[in-house]
N, CA, C and O atoms as CSV, one atom per row, in Angstrom:
chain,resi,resn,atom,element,x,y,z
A,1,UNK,N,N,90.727,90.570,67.871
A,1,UNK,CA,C,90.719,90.758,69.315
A,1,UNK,C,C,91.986,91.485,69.767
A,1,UNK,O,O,92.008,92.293,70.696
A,2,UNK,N,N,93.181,91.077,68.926
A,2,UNK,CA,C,94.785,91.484,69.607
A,2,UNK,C,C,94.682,93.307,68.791
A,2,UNK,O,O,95.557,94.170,68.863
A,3,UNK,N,N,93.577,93.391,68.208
A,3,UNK,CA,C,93.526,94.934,67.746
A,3,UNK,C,C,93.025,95.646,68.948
A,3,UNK,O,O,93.409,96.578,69.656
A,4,UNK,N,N,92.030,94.850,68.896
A,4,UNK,CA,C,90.820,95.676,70.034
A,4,UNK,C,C,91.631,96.271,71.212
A,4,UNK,O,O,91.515,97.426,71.624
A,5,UNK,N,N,92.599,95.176,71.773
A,5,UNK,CA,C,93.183,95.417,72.945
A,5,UNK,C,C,94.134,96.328,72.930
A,5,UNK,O,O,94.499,96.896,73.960
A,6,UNK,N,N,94.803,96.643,71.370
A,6,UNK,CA,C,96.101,97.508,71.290
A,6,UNK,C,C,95.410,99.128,71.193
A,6,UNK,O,O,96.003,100.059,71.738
A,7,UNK,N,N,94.005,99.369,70.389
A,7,UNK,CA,C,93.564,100.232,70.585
A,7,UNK,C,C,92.939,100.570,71.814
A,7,UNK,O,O,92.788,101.780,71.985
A,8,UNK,N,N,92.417,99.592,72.981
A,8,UNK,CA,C,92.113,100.293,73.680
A,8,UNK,C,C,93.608,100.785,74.928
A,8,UNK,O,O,93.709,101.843,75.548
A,9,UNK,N,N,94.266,99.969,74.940
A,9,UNK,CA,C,95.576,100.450,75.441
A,9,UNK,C,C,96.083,101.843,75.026
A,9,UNK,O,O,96.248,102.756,75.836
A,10,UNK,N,N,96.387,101.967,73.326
A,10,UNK,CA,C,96.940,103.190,73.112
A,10,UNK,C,C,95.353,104.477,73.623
A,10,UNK,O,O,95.468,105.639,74.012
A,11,UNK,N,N,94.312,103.839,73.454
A,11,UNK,CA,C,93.398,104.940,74.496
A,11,UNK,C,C,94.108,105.255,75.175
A,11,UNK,O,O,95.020,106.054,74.959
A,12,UNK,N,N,93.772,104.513,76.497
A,12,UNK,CA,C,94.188,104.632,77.769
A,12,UNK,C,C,95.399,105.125,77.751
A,12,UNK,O,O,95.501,105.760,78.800
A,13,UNK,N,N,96.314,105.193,77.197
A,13,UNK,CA,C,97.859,105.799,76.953
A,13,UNK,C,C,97.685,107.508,76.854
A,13,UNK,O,O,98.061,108.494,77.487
A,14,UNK,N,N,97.096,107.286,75.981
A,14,UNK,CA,C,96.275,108.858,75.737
A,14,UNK,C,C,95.337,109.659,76.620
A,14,UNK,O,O,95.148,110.821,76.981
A,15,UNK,N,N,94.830,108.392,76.785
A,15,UNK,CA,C,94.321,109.436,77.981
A,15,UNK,C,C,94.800,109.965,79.477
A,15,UNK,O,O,94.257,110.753,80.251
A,16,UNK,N,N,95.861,109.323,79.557
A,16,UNK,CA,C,97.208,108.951,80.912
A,16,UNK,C,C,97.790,110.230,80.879
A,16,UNK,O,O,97.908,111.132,81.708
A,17,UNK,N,N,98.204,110.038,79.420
A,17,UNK,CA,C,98.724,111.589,79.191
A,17,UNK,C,C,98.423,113.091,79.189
A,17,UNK,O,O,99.036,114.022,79.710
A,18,UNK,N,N,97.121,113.056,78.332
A,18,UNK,CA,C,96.143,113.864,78.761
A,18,UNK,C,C,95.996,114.450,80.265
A,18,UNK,O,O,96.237,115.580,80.690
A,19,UNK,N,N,95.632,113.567,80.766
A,19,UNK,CA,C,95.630,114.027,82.161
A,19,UNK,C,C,96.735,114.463,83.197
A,19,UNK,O,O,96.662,114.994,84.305
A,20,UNK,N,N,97.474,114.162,82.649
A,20,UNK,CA,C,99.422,114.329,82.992
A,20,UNK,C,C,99.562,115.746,83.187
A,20,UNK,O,O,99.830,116.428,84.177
A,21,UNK,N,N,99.159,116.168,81.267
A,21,UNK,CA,C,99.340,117.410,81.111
A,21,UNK,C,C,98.585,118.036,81.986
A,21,UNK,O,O,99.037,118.779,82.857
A,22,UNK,N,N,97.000,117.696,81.760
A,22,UNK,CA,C,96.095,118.962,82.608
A,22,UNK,C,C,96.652,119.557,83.731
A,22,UNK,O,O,96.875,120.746,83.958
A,23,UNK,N,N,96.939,118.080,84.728
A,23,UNK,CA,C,97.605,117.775,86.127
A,23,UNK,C,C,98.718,119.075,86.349
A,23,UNK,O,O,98.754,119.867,87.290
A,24,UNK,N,N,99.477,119.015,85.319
A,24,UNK,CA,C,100.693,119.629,85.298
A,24,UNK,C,C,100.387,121.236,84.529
A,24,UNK,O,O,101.129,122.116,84.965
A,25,UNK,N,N,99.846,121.476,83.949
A,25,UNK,CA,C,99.252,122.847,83.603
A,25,UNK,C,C,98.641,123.143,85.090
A,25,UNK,O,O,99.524,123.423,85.901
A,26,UNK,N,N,97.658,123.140,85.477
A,26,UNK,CA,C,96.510,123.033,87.002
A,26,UNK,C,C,97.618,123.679,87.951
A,26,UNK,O,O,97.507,124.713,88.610
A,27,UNK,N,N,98.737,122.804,87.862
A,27,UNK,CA,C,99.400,122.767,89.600
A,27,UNK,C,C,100.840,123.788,89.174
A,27,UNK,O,O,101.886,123.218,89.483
A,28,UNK,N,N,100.994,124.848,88.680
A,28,UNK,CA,C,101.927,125.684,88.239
A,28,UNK,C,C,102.501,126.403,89.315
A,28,UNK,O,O,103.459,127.162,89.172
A,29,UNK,N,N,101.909,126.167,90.432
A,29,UNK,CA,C,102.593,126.875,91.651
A,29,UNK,C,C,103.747,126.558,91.840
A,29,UNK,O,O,104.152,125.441,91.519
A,30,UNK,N,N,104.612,127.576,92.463
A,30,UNK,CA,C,105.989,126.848,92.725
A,30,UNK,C,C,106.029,126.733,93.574
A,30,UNK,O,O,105.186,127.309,94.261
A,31,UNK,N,N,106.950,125.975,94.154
A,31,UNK,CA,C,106.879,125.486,95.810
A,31,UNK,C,C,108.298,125.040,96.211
A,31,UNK,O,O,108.738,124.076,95.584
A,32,UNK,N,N,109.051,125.566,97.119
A,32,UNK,CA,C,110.168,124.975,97.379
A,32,UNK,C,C,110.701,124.087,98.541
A,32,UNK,O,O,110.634,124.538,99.685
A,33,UNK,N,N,111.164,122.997,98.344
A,33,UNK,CA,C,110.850,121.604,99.274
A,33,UNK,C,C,111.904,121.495,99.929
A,33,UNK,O,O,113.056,121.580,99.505
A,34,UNK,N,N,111.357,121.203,101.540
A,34,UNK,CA,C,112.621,121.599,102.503
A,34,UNK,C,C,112.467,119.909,103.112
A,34,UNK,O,O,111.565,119.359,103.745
A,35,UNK,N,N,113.388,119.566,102.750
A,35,UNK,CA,C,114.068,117.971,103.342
A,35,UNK,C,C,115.166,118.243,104.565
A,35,UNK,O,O,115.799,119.269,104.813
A,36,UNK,N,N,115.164,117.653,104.874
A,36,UNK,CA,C,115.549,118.060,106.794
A,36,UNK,C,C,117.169,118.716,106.622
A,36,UNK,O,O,117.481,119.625,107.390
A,37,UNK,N,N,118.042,118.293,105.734
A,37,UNK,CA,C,119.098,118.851,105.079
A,37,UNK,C,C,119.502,119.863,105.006
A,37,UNK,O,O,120.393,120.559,105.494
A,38,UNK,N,N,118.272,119.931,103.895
A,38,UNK,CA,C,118.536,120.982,102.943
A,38,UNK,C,C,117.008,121.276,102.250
A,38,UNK,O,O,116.012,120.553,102.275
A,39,UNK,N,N,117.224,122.764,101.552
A,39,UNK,CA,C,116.047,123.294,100.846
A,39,UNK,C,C,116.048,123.272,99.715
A,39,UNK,O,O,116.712,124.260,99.401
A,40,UNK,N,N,115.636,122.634,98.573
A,40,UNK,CA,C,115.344,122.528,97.698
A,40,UNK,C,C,114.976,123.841,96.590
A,40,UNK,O,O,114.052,124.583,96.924
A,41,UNK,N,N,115.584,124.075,95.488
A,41,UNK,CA,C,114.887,124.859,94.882
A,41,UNK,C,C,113.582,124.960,94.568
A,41,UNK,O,O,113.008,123.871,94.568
A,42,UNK,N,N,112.685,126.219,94.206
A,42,UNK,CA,C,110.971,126.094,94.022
A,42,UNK,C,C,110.975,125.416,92.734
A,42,UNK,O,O,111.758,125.734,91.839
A,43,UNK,N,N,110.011,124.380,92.612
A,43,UNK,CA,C,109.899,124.348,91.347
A,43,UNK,C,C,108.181,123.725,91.431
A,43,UNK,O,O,107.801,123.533,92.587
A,44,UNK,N,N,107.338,123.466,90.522
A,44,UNK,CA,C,106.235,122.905,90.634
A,44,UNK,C,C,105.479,122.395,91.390
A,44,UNK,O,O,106.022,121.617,92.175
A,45,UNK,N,N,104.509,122.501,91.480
A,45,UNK,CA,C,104.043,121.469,92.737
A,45,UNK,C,C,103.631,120.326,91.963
A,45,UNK,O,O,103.595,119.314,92.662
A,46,UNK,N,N,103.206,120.078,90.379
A,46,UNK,CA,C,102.978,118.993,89.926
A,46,UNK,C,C,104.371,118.476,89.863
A,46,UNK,O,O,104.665,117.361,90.295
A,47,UNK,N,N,105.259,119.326,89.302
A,47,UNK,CA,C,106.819,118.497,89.048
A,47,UNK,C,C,107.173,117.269,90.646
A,47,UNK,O,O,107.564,116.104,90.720
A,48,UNK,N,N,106.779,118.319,91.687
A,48,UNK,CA,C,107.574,116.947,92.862
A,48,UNK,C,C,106.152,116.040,92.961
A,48,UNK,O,O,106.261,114.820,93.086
A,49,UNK,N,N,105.074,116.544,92.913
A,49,UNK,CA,C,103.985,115.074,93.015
A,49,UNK,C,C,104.411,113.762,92.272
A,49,UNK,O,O,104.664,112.689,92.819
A,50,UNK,N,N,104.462,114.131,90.437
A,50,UNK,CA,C,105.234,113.271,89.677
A,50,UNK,C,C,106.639,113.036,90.231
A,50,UNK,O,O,107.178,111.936,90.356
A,51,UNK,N,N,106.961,113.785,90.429
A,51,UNK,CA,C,108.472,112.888,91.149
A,51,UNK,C,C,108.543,112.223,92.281
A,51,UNK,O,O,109.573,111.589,92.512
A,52,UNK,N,N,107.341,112.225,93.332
A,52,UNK,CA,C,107.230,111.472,94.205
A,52,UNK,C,C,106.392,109.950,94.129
A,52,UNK,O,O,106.405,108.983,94.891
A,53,UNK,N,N,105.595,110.242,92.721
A,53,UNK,CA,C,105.056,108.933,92.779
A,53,UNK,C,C,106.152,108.139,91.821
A,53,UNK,O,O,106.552,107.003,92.074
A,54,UNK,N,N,106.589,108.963,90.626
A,54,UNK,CA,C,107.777,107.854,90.376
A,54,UNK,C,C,109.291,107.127,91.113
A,54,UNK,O,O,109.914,106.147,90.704
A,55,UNK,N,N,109.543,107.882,92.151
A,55,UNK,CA,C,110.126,107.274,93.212
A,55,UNK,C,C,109.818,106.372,93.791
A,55,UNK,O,O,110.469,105.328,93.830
A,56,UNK,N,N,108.409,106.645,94.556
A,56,UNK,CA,C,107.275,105.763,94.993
A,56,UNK,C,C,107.594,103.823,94.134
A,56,UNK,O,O,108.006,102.728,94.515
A,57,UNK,N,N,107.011,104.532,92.700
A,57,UNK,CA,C,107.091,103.374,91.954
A,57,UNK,C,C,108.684,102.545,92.076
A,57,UNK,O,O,108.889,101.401,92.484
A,58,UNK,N,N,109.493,103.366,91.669
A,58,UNK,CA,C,110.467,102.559,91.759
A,58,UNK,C,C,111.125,101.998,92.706
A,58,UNK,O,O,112.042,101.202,92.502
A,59,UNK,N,N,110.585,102.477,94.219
A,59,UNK,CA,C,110.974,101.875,95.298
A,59,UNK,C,C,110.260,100.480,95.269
A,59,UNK,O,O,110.867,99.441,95.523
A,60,UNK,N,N,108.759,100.531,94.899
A,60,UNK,CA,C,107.997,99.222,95.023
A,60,UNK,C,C,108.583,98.122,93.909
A,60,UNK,O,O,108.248,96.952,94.091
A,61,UNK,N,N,109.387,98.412,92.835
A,61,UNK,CA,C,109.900,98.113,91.939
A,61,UNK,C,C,110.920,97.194,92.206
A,61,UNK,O,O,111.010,96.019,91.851
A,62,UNK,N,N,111.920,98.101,93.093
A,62,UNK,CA,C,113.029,97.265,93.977
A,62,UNK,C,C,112.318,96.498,94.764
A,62,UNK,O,O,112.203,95.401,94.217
A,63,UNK,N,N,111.839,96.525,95.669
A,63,UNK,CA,C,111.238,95.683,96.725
A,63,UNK,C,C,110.582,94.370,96.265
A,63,UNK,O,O,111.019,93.260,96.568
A,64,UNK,N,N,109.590,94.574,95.574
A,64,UNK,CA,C,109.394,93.712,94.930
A,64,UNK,C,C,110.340,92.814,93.925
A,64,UNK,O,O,109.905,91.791,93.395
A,65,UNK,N,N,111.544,93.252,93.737
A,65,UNK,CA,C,112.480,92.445,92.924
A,65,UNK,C,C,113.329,91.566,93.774
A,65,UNK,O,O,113.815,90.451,93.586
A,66,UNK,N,N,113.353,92.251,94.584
A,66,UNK,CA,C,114.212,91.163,96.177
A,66,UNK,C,C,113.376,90.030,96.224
A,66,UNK,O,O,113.813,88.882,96.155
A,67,UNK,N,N,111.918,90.386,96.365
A,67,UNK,CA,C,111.486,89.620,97.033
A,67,UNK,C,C,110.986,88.243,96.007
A,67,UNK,O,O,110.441,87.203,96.376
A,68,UNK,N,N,111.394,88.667,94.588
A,68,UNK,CA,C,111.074,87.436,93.819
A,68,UNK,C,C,112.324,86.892,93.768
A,68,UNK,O,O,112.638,85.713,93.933
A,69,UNK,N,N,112.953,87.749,93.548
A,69,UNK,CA,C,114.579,86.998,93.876
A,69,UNK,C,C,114.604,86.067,95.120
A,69,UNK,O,O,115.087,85.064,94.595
A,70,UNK,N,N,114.449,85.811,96.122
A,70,UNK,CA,C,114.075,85.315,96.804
A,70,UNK,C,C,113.234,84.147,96.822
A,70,UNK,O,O,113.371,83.064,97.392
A,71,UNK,N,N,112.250,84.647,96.002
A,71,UNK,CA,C,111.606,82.688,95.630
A,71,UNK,C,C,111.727,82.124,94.762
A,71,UNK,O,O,111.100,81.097,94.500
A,72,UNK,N,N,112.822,82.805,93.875
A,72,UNK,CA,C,112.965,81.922,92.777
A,72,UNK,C,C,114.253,81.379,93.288
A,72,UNK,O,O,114.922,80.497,92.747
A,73,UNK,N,N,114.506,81.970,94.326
A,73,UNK,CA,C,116.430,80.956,94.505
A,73,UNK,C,C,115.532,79.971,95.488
A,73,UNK,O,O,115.664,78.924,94.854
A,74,UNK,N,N,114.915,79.713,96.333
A,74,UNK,CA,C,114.103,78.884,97.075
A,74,UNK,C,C,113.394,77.979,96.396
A,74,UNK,O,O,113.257,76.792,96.694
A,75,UNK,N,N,112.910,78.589,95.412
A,75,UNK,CA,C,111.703,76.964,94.161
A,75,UNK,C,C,113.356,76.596,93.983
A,75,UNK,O,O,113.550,75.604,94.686
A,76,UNK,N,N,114.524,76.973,93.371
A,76,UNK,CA,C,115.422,76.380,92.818
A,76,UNK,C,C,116.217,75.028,94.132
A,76,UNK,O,O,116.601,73.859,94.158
A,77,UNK,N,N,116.111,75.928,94.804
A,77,UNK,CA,C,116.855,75.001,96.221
A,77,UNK,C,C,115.773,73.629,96.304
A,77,UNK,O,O,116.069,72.445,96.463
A,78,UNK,N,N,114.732,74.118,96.173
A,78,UNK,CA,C,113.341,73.108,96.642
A,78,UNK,C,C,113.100,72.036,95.148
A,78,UNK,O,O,112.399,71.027,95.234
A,79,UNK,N,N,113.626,72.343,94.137
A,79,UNK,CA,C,113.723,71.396,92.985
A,79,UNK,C,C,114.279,70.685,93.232
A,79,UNK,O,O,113.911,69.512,93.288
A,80,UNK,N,N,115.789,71.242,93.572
A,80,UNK,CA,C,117.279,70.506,93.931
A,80,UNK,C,C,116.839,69.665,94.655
A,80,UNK,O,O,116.585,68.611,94.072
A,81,UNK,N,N,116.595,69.689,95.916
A,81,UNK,CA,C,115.838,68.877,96.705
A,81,UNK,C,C,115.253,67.335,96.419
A,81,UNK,O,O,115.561,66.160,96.620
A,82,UNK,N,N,113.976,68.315,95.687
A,82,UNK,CA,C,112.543,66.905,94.868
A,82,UNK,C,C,113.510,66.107,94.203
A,82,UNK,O,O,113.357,64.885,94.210
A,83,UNK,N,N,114.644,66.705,93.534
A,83,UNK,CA,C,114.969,66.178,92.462
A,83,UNK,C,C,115.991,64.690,93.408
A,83,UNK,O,O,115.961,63.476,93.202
A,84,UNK,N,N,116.754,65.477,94.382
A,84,UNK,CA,C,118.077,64.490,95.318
A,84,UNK,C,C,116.890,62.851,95.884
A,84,UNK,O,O,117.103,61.641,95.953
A,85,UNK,N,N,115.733,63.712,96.158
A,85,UNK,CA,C,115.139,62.668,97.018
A,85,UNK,C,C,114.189,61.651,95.718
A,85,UNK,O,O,114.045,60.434,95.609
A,86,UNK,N,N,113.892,62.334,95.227
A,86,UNK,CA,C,113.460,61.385,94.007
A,86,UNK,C,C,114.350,60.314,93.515
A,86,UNK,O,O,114.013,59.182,93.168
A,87,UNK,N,N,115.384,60.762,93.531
A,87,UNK,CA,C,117.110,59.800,93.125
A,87,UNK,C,C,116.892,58.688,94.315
A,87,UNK,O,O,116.565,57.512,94.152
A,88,UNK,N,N,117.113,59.247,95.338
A,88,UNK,CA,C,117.167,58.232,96.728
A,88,UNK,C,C,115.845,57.818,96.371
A,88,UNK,O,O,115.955,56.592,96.338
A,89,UNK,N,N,114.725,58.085,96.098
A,89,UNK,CA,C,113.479,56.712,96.320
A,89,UNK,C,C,113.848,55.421,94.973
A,89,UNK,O,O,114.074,54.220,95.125
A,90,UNK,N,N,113.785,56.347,93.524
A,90,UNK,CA,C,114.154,55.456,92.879
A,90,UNK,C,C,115.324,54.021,93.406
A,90,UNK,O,O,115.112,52.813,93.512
A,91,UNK,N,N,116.477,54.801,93.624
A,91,UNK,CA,C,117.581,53.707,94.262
A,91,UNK,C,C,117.006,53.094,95.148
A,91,UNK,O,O,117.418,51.958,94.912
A,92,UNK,N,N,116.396,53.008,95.943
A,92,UNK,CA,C,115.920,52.354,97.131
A,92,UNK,C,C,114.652,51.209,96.497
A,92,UNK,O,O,114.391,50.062,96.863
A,93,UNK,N,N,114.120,51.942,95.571
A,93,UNK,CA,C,112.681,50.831,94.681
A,93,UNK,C,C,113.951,49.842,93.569
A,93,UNK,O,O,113.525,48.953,92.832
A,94,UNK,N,N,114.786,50.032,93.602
A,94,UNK,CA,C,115.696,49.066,92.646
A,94,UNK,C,C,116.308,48.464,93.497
A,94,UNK,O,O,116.821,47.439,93.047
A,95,UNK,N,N,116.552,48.699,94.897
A,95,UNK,CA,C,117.786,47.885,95.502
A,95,UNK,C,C,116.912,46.837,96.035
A,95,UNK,O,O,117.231,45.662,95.852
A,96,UNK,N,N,115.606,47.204,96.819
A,96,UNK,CA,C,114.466,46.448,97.169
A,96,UNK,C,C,114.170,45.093,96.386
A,96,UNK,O,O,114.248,43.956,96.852
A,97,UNK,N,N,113.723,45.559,94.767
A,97,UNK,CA,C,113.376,44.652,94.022
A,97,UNK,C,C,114.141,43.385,93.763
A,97,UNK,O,O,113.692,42.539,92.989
């Protein structure tokens, strides 16, 4: 089964790529990108697509890393917690008895 899945992955790898290239053969136009700044040299129009979705990605990359950062310091605070008040019930079921 752990074959099946590695071959169909390295497929799909292959075929990712494949299409990368076509993508990037296809779109040979040059194009030069004017950001409010400044103008950019021409270069591809596939080169800035790929460079805009891997930006893309790595912005969602960050964002998403805050935001687990974020609940994992919160489950930790919220253990701390279970854990303080669990102490106080125990003590309280022994002082009772």
């Amino acid at each position: 089964m752990r074959l099946i899945r590695s071959i169909l992955v390295l497929l799909l790898l292959l075929l990712v790529l494949a299409l990368g290239l076509l993508f990037t053969i296809q779109n040979d136009v040059l194009v030069p990108l004017n950001v409010l700044v400044a103008e950019l040299p021409a270069q591809r129009l596939s080169t800035w697509i790929i460079l805009s979705f891997f930006l893309g990605g790595f912005a969602g990359l960050a964002a998403s890393t805050v935001v687990i950062l974020r609940l994992q310091a919160s489950r930790l605070r919220l253990r701390r917690l279970l854990s303080s008040e669990k102490s106080k019930l125990e003590r309280t079921q022994l002082v009772s008895s």
